[in-house]
Structure formats: structure tokens, C-alpha cells
SEZA-752971 format. One record per residue (C-alpha): x, z, y; residue number from 1. Coordinates in steps of 0.001 Angstrom, whole numbers, plus 500000, padded with zeros to 6 digits. Layout:
<site u="X" w="Z" v="Y" n="NUM"/>
...
//
This chain:
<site u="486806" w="521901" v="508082" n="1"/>
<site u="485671" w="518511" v="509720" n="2"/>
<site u="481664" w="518206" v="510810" n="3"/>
<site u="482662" w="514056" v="511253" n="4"/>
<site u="485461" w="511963" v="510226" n="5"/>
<site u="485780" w="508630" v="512013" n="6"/>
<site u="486964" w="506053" v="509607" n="7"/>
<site u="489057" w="503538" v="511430" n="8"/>
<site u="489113" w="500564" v="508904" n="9"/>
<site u="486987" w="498289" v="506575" n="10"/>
<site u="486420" w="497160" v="502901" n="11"/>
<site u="486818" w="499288" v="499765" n="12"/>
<site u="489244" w="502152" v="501562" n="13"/>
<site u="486522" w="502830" v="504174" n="14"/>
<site u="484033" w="502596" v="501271" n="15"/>
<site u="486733" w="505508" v="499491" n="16"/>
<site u="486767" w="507336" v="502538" n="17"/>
<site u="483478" w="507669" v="502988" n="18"/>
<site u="482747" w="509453" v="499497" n="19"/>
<site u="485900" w="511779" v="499899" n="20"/>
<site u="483830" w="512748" v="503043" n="21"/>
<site u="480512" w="513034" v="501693" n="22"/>
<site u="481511" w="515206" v="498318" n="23"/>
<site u="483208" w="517697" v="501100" n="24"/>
<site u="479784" w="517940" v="503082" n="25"/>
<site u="481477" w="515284" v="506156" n="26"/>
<site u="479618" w="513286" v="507854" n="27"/>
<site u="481082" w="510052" v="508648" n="28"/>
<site u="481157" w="507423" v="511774" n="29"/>
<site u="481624" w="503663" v="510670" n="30"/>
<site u="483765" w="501546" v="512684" n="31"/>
<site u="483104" w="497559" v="512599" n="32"/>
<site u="483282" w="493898" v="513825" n="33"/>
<site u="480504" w="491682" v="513977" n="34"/>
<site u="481583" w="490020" v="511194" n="35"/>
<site u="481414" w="493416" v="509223" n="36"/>
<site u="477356" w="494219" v="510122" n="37"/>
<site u="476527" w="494534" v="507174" n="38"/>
<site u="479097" w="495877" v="505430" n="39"/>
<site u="478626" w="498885" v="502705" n="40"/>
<site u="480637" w="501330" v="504562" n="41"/>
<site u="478543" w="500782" v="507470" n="42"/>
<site u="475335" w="501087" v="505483" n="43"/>
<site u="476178" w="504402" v="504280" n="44"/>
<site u="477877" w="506174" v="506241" n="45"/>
<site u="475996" w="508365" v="508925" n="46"/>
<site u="476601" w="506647" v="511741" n="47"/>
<site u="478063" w="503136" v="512761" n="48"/>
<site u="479277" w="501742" v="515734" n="49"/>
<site u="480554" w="498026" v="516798" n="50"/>
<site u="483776" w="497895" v="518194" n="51"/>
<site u="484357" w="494280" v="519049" n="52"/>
<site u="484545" w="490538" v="517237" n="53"/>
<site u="485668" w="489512" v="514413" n="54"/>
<site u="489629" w="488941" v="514745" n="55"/>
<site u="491114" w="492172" v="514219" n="56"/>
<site u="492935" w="492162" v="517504" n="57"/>
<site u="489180" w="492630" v="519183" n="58"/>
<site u="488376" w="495057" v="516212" n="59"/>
<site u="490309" w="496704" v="513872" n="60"/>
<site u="493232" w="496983" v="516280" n="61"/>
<site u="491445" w="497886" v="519409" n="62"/>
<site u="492779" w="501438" v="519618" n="63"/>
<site u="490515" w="502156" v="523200" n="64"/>
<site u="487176" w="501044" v="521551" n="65"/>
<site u="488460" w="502995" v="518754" n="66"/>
<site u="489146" w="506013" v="520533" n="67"/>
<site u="485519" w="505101" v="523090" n="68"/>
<site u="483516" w="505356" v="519715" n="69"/>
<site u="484913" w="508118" v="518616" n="70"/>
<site u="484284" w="509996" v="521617" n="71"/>
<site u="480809" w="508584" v="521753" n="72"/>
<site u="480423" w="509742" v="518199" n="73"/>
<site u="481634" w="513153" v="518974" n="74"/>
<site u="483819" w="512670" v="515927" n="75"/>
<site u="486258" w="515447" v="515222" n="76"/>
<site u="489163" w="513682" v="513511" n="77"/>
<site u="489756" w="510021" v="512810" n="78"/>
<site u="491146" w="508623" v="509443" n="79"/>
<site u="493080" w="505148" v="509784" n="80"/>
<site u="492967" w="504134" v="505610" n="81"/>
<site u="495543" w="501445" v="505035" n="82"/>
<site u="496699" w="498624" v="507523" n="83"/>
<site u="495567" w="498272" v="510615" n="84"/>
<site u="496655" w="501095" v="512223" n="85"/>
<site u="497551" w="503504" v="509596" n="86"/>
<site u="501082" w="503702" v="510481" n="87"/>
<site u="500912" w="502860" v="514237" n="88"/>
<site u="502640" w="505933" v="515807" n="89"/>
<site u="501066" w="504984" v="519475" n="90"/>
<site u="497896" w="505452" v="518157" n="91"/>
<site u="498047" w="508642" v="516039" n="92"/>
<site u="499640" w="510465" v="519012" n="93"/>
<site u="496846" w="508909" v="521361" n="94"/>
<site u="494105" w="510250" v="518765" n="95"/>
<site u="495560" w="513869" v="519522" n="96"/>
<site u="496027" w="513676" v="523157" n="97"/>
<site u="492068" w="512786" v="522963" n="98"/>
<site u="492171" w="516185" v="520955" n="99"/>
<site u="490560" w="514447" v="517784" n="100"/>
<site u="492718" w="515555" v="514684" n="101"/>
<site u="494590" w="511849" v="513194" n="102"/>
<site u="494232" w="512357" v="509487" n="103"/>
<site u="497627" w="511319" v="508084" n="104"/>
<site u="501463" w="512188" v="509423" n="105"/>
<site u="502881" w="513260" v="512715" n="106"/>
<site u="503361" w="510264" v="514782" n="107"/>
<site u="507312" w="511639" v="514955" n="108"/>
<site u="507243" w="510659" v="511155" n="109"/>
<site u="505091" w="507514" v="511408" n="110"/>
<site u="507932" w="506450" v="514210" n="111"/>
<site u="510739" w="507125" v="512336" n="112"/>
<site u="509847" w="505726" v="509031" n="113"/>
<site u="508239" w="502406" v="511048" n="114"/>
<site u="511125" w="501202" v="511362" n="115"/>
<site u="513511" w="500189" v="508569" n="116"/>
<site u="516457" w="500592" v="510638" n="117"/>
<site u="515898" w="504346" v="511510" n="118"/>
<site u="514599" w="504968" v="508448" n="119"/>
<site u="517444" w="503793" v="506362" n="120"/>
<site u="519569" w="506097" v="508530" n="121"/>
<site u="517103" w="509020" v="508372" n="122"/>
<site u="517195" w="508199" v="504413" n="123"/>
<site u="520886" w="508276" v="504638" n="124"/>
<site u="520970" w="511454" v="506015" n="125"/>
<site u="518422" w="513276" v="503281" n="126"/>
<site u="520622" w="511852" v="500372" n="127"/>
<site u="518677" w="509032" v="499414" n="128"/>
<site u="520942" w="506147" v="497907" n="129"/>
<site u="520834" w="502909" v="499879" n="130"/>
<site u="520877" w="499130" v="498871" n="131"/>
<site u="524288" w="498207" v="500690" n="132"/>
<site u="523730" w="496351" v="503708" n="133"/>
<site u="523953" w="495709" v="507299" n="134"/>
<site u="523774" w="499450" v="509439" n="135"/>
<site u="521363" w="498248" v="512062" n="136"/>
<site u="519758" w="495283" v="513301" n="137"/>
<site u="522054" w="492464" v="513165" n="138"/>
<site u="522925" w="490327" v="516291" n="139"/>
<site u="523829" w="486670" v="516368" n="140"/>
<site u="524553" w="484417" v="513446" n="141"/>
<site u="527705" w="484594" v="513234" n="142"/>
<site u="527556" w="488511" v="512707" n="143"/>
<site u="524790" w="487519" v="510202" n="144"/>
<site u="527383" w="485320" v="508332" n="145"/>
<site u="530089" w="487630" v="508364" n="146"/>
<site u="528391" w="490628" v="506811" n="147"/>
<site u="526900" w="488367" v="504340" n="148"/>
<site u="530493" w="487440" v="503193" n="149"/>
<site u="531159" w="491295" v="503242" n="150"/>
<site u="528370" w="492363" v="501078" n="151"/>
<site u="527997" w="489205" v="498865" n="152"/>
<site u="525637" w="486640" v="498163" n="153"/>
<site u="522634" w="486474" v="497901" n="154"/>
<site u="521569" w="488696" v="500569" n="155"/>
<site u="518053" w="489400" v="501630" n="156"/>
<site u="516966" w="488897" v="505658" n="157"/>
<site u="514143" w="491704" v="506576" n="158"/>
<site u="512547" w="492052" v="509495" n="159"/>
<site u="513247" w="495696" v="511049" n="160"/>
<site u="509424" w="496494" v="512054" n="161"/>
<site u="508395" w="494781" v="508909" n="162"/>
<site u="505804" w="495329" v="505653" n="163"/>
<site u="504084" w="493237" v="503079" n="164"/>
<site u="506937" w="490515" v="502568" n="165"/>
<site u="506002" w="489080" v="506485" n="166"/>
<site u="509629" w="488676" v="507840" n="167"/>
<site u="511781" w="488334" v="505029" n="168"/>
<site u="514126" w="486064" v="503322" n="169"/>
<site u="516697" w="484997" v="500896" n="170"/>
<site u="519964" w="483548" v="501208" n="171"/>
<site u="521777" w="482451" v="498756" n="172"/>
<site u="525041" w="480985" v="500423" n="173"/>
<site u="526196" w="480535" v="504075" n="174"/>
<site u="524560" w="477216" v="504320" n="175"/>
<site u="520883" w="478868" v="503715" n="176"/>
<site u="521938" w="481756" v="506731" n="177"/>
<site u="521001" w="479940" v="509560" n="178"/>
<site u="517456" w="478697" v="507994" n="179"/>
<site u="516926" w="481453" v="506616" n="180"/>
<site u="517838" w="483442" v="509692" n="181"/>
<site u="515557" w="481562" v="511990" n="182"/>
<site u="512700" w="481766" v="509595" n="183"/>
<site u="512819" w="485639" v="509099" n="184"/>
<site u="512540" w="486425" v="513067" n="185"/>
<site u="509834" w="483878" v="513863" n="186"/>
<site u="507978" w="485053" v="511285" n="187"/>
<site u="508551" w="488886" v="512658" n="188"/>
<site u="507644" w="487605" v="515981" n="189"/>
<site u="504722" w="486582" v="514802" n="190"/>
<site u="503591" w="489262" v="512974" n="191"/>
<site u="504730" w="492173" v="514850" n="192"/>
<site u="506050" w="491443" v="518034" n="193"/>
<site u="509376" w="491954" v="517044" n="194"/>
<site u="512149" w="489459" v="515291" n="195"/>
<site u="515213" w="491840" v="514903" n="196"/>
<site u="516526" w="491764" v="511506" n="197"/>
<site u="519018" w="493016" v="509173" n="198"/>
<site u="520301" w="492212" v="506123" n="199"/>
<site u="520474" w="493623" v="502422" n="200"/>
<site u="522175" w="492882" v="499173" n="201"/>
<site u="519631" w="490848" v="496689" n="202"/>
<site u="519437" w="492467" v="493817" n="203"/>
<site u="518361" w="490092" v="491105" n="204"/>
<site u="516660" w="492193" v="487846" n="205"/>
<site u="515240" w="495267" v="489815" n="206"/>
<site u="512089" w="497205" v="489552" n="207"/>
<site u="510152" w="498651" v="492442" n="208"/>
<site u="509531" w="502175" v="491755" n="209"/>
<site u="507579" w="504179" v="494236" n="210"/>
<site u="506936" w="508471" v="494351" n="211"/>
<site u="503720" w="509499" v="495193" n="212"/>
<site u="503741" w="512895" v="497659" n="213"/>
<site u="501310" w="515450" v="499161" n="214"/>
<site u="503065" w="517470" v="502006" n="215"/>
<site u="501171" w="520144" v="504063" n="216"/>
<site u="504047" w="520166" v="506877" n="217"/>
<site u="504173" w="523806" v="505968" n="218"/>
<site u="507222" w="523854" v="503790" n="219"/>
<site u="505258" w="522905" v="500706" n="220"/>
<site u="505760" w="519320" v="498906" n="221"/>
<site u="504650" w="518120" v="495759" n="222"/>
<site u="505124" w="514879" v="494185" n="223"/>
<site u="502316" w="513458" v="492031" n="224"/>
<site u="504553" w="511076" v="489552" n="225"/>
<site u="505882" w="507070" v="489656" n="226"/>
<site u="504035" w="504264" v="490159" n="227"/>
<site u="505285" w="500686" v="488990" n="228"/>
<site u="504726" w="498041" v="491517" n="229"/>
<site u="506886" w="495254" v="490280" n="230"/>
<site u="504437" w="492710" v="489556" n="231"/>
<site u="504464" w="490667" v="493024" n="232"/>
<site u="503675" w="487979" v="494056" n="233"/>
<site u="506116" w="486768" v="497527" n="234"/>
<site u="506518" w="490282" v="497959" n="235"/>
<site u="502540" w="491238" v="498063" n="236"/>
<site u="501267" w="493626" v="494569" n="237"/>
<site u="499211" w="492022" v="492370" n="238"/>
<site u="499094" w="494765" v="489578" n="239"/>
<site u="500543" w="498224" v="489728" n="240"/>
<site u="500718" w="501330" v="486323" n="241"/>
<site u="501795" w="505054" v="486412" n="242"/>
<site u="503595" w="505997" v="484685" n="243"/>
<site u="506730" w="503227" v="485070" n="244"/>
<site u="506982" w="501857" v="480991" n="245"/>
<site u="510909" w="501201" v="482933" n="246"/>
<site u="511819" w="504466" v="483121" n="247"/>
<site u="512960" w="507326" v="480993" n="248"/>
<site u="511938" w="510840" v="480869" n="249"/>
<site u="515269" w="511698" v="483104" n="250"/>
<site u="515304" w="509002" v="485567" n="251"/>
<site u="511675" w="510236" v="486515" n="252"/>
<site u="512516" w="513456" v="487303" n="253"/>
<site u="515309" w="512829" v="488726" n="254"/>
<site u="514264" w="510391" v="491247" n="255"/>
<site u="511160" w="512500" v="491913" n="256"/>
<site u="512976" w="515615" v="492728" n="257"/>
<site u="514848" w="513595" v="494986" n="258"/>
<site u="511828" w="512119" v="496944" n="259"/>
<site u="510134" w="515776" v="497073" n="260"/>
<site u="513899" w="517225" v="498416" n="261"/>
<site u="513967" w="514502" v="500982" n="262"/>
<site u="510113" w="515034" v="501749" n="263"/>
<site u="510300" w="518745" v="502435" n="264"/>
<site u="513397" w="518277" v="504378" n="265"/>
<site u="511531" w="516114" v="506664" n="266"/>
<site u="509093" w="518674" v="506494" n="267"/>
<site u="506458" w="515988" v="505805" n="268"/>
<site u="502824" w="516210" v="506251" n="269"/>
<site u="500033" w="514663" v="504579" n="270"/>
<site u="500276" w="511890" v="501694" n="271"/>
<site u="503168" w="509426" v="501606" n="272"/>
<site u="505130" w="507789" v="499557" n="273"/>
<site u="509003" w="507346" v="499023" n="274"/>
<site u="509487" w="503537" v="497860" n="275"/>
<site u="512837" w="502290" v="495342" n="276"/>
<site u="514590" w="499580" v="493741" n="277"/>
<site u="515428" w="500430" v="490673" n="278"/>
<site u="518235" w="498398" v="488820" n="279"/>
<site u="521118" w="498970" v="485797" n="280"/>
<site u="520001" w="502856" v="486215" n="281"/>
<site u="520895" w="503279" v="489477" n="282"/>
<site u="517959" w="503891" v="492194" n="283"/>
<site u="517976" w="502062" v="496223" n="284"/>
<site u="515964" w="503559" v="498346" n="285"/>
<site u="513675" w="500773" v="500226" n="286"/>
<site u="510931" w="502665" v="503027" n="287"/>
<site u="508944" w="505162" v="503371" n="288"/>
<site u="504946" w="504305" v="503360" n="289"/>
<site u="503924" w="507425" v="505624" n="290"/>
<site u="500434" w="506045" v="504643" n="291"/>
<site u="497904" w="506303" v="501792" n="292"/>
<site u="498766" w="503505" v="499673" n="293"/>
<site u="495834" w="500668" v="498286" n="294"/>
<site u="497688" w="501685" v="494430" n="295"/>
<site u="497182" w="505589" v="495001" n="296"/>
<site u="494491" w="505264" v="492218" n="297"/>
<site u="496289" w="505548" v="489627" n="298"/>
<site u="498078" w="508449" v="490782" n="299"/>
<site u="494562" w="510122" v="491449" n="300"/>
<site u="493768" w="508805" v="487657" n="301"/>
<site u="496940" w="510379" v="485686" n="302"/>
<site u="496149" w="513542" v="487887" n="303"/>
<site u="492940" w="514120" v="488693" n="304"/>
<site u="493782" w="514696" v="492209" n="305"/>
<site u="491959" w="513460" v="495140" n="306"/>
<site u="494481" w="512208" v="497544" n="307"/>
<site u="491944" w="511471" v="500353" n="308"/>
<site u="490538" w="515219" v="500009" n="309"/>
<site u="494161" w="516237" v="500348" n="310"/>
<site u="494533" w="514321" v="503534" n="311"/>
<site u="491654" w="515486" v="504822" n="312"/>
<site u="492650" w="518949" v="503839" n="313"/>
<site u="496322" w="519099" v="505161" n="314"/>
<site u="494690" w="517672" v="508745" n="315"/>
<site u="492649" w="520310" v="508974" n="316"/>
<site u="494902" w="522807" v="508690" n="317"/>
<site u="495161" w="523696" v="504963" n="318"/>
<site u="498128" w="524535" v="503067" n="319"/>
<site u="498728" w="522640" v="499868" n="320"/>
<site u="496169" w="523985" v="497142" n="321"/>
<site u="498458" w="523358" v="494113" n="322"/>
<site u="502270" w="523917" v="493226" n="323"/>
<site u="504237" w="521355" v="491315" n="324"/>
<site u="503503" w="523345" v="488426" n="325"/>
<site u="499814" w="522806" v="488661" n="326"/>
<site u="499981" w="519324" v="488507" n="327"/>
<site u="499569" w="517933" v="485034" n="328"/>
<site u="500045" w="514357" v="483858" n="329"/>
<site u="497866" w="512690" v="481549" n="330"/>
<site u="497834" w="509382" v="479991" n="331"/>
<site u="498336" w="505786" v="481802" n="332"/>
<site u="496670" w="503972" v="484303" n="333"/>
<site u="496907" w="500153" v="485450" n="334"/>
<site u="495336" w="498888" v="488755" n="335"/>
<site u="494893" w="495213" v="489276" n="336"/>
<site u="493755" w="493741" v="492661" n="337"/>
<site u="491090" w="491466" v="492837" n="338"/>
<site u="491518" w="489264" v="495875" n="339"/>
<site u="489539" w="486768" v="497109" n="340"/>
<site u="491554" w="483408" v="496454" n="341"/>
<site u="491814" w="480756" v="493683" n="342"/>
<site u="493873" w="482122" v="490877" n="343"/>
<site u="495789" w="479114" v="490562" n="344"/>
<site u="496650" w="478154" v="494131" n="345"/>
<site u="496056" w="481498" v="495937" n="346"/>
<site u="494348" w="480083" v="499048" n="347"/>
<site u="491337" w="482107" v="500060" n="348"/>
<site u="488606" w="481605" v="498984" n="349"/>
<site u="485834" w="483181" v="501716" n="350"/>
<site u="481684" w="483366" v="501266" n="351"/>
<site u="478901" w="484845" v="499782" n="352"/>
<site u="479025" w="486578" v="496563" n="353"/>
<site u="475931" w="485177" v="494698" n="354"/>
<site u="476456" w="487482" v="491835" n="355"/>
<site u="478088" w="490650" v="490950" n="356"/>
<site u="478693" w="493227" v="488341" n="357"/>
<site u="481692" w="495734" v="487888" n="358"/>
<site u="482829" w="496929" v="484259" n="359"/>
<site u="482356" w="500290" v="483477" n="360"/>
<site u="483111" w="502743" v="480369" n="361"/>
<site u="485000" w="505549" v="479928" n="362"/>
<site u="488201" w="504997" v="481844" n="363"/>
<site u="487229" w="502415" v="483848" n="364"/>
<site u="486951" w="502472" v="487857" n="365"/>
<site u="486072" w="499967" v="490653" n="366"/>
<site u="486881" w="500445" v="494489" n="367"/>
<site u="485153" w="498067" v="495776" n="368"/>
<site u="482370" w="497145" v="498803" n="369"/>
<site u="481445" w="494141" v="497362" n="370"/>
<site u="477399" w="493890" v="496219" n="371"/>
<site u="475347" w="490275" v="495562" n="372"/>
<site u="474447" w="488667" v="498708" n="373"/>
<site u="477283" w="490217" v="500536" n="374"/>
<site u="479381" w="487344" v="502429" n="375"/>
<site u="483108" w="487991" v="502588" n="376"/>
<site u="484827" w="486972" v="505742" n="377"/>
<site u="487677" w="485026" v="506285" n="378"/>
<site u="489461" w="487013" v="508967" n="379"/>
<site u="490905" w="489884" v="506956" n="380"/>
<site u="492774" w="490402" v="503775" n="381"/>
<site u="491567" w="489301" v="500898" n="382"/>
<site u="491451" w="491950" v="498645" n="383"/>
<site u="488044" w="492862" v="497542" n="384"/>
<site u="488153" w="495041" v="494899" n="385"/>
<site u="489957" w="497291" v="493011" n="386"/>
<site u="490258" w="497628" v="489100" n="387"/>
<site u="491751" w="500899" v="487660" n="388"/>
<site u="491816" w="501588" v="484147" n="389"/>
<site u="493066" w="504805" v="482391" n="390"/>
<site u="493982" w="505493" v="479065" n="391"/>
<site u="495461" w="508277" v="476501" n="392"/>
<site u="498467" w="505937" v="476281" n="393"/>
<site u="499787" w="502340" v="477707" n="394"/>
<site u="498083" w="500593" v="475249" n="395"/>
<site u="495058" w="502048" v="475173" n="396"/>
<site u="494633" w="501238" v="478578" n="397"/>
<site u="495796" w="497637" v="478132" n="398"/>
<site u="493154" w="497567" v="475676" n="399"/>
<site u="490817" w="498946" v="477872" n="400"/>
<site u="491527" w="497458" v="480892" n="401"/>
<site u="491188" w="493857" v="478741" n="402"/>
<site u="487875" w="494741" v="477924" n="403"/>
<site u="486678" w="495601" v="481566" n="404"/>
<site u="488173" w="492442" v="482767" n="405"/>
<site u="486598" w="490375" v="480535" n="406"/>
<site u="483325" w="492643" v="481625" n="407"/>
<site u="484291" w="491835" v="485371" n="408"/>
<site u="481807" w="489074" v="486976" n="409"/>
<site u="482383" w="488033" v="490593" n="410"/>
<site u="480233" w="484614" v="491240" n="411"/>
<site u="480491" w="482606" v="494749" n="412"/>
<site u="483990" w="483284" v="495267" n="413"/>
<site u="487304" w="482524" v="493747" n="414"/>
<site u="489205" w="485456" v="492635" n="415"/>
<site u="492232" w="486547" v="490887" n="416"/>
<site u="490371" w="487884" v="487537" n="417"/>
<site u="491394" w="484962" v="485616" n="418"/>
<site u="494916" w="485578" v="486619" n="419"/>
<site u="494810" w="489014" v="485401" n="420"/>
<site u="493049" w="487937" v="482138" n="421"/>
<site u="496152" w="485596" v="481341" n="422"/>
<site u="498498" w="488432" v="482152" n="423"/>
<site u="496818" w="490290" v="478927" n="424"/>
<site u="497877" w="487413" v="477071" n="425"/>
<site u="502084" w="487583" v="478231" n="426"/>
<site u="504288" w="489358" v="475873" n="427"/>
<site u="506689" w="490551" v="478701" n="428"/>
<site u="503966" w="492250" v="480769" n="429"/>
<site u="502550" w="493741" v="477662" n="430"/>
<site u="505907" w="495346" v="476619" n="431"/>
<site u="506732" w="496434" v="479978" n="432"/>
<site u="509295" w="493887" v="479837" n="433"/>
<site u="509512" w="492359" v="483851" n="434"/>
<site u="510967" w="492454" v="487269" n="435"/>
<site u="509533" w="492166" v="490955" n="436"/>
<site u="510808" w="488513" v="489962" n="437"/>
<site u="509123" w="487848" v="486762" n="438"/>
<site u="505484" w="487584" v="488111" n="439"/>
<site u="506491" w="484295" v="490470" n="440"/>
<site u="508263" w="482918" v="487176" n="441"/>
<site u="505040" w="483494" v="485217" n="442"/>
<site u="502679" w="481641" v="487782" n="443"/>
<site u="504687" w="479207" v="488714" n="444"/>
<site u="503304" w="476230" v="486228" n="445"/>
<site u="499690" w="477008" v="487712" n="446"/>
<site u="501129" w="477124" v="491637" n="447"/>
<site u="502501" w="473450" v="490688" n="448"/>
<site u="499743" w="472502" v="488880" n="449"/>
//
């Protein structure tokens, strides 16, 4: 096993990190910016070391200072949480020519499933059902037009190196292609250096439906249930549940076996997950996240299984400690992010959190770094905690998880709480009842307001 783990990120999944590592006798190395001094992770974990200024590019995403304090560290392996570079390929295979072990997939993988176009095909090839669309990047407009015509509008423009909603679009007729076009590879130039595109058929009632998997890259996959991630918000989760209330007891097994099949084909290693549209009982497959995911909570919750542990496990060496047979499901659980940002307007809302207390209870967990006095910054994500709720059933944990929002007190900033307080109150959402459409439609009065 590990003697130190280098955690390459920040916020509550370096926080989550850090504990995995500490209940398995690890000692950890904290990597920040300025701006992140003072940041919990940094105050507990063994060691810390400053890696550059506050804009991520001079942080967060500076794989040689990364790599320089991990050697100074004399770190063993190096895990890269979620974002940054979690699924940068170039620097997992960097961490192992600097023989330190990277604590998530083979770069190969991380390639391959980085890119939508290649991973459509490689999805293609396991037997995964695809949204019918374009079979590569497109090229001019006119090609853009044409296959639009073939597949029917609307179509949806995603950028081929993309994530998070950054670098996509709708069109709903040849006259938006153009605009819409143009818009969708800026905005992948922007955001990752890249503005090729292709296009998919818009499906307008689905559900996103992700598998959760554990792969040892020994033969040995196991898949540890759904999760429900259709309550978005321009393409970004908001609130995510395990099991799916859309599904029946068929369609989950069914689409799991399939992600576990395509997994072990792959011969996949580490944690991952396989990600779906689900509409009119039919399943499209969307990416893969070769990636711990910010929802894996709720998987952990419904299973009692530690998915950092297993990551940390499977990098070391370990073969998968459990069959799918071992694995038992129990209950429901609900996660709802709590970003920083006004939960009307959704611009961020950055500073010093003057007061603080989490809900607790039986059932209830918080990921979160945040503690009074603590100032958050304004050059990273918002997200600042983390609010996961299990129950026996769905609604005992709606119950519950109404009761440890109205526990939840965040003072200094503006967050999303109140958003998720009025979402207790919506009929749809409380009968399972929505889309990856219907959370816009529900917030749209207050984004007008």
C-alpha cells in the first residue's frame, strides 16, 4: 500500500481524499494556490505545498509544479479528484514516467474516452446504443446543414473535447445552424483549446441515467447501481438520487449489465462511470466519465462502499475485494449541490462565510471544506458543499433530506439552499416526475425575475 498520496485538487474532494487516506493509515501531501492558504485540506493533511497563484492555469493545472512537489514530497502516487486534471491523459502518463503510481485509469482509457468522437466509436464497438448523429467531427457548415436535414431537427452541436455543457448547442431549424455553429466552437476554443464539433439528435423528454463501476483492470468489473442526474441546470447537476424513481426493475439491470460488459471488455481500471440518455424505454449512450464523479455519494450511501478506498486500492495493485454478488443495495439517497451563487440569478456569489453549521442526523452527510471565517474565492467553481441524504425508501429521504435543509445555515454567501428548499415544495420532483429539461422550466420565473 501507499506511505503518501499526493492529492492534486482543492475543496470538498481533496477534503474526501484526505480521510479515505487517513482511515487507510496514508499520509497525505496538499497541493494549493495562494488563494487556497488556508484551506481545510491543507490544514490537515500532513504536508502542504504551494504550487503557484491563484488562476488555475498557475495552480491547479500546472502539471510540472505538480509533478516538482510531488517529487519534493517524496509522494508515492498522486490522486487527481475531479476536474482539473482528472481526466487529462498527458498528465496521468507523465505521473508514471516520474514512477509515482496516478490513482485513477490508464491514460490509454482516459485518451480514448476524452474524446467524444473516439469514444462514441469505441462505444459503438462494445454494443452500446448511440443517439444517431454525425460519425466524427463535422467540417464546414454546409456539411453541418446537411446532416442536420438527415437526422432531423432539432439537433444538438457538442464540442468533441467537451464536458460540463461548455461547447454545446441547440438548433432547432437551419436558420439557428450557423449561430449556433459559431457559438459551439468559440466556446470549445475557449475552454479547451479545441472547437471541432459534431452533431446529435435532440431528444426532447429524456433522462440522464449514469452506471457507477469499480474495475481492477484484472478482468474483474462490478457495477455499483444508477444514479439519476436529470435535474440540470444548462447542462451543469444541481441535484442527483440512486436509485433512478424513472426506471424499472428490468431496465436497471439491463442497462447495468451492459455498462459492466462494455467495462470489462475495455478491461477498465479503477472507478468510472458509463453515462445515458434514457427516453420512451430505449437507452443512448452519451460518454464515459473515466473519473470519480462529484455525485459518487450516493452510490457510496446505497452501498456502503468507499469508492476512493477502491481507487486507491486498484492503484496499488489490488484486485477487486467484492463480486457483484457482494454488493447489496439499500434504500435511497439524494445529493444536492450547494454552490456558491444567488439562488435566483445564479451569479457567484464569492467571500467570507461569517457563519456556518451543517445538518446532521441519522442519514444525513456533508462534503464540504467550508468552516466560519473561511473566505471562498472567486477563481474556481462554485460548489462548496455537498448534501447527501439516505433513507429506507424515496420518501423517507425526501423527508429527511427536507429536514436537513431546513437545518442547513451558510451566512456571508449566497447559495443555492433556498433553491433546493423550493424543489421540496414541486409536485413533479417529488413524484419523480421530470426531465434534464424540467429543472430550467421550473426556475425560469426566478431567472426572469
Amino acid at each position: 500500500m501507499f506511505e503518501k498520496v499526493l492529492i492534486a485538487n482543492r475543496g470538498e474532494i481533496a477534503l474526501r481524499i484526505h480521510r479515505a487516506c487517513r482511515e487507510m493509515g496514508i499520509r497525505t501531501v496538499a497541493v494549493h494556490s495562494t488563494a487556497d492558504a488556508n484551506a481545510m485540506h491543507v490544514r490537515l493533511a500532513d504536508e502542504s505545498v504551494c504550487i503557484g497563484p491563484p488562476p488555475a492555469r498557475g495552480s491547479y493545472l500546472n502539471i510540472p509544479a505538480i509533478l516538482t512537489a510531488a517529487t519534493i514530497s517524496g509522494a508515492d502516487a498522486i490522486h487527481p479528484g475531479i476536474g482539473f486534471l482528472a481526466e487529462n491523459a498527458r498528465f496521468a502518463a507523465m505521473v508514471e514516467e516520474h514512477d509515482i503510481v496516478f490513482i485513477g485509469p490508464t491514460p490509454e482509457h482516459i485518451a480514448l474516452m476524452g474524446d467524444k468522437i473516439s469514444a462514441k466509436q469505441a462505444a459503438k464497438s462494445l454494443g452500446l446504443p448511440l443517439v444517431p448523429g454525425s460519425e466524427g467531427a463535422i467540417g464546414d457548415d454546409a456539411e453541418a446543414i446537411r446532416l442536420a436535414g438527415e437526422i432531423g431537427y432539432p439537433v444538438l452541436i457538442k464540442a468533441t473535447a467537451g464536458g460540463g455543457g461548455k461547447g454545446m448547442k441547440v438548433a432547432q431549424s437551419p436558420a439557428d445552424m450557423v449561430q449556433a455553429l459559431a457559438l459551439a466552437r468559440a466556446e470549445s476554443k475557449a475552454n479547451f483549446g479545441n472547437d471541432a464539433v459534431y452533431i446529435e439528435k435532440y431528444l426532447t423528454h429524456p433522462r440522464h441515467i449514469e452506471v457507477q463501476l469499480l474495475g481492477d483492470g484484472q478482468g474483474h468489473v462490478v457495477h455499483l447501481g444508477e444514479r439519476d442526474c436529470s435535474l440540470q441546470r444548462r447542462h451543469q447537476k444541481l441535484v442527483e438520487e440512486a436509485p433512478s424513481p424513472g426506471l424499472n426493475r428490468t431496465e436497471r439491470a439491463m442497462i447495468a449489465a451492459r455498462a459492466v460488459d462494455a467495462a470489462r471488455r475495455l478491461d477498465y481500471r479503477s472507478a468510472g462511470t458509463i453515462e445515458f440518455l434514457f427516453e420512451d424505454g430505449e437507452f443512448f449512450f452519451i460518454e464515459m466519465n473515466t473519473r470519480l464523479q462529484v455525485e459518487h455519494t450516493i452510490s457510496e450511501m446505497i452501498t456502503g462502499i468507499d469508492l476512493v478506498r477502491e481507487q486507491i486500492r486498484i492503484a496499488a495493485g489490488a484486485p477487486l475485494g467484492m463480486t457483484q454478488e457482494d454488493i447489496v443495495f439499500t434504500g435511497h439517497a439524494v445529493e444536492c449541490r450547494v454552490n456558491a451563487e444567488n439562488p435566483d440569478t445564479f451569479r457567484p456569489s464569492p467571500g467570507t462565510v461569517a457563519d456556518y453549521h451543517a445538518p446532521g442526523g441519522l442519514g444525513v452527510r456533508v462534503d464540504s471544506a467550508l468552516y466560519a471565517g473561511y473566505a471562498v474565492p472567486p477563481h474556481y467553481d462554485s460548489l462548496i458543499a455537498k448534501l447527501i441524504v439516505h433513507g429506507g425508501t424515496r420518501n423517507e429521504c425526501l423527508m429527511r433530506l427536507r429536514r436537513a435543509l431546513e437545518e442547513f445555515v451558510v451566512g456571508g454567501v449566497e447559495t443555492t439552499i433556498p433553491l433546493h428548499r423550493r424543489l421540496m415544495g414541486a409536485p413533479n420532483f417529488l413524484n419523480g416526475d421530470y426531465d434534464i429539461h424540467w429543472l430550467e422550466r421550473f426556475i425560469a420565473p426566478s431567472e426572469q425575475a
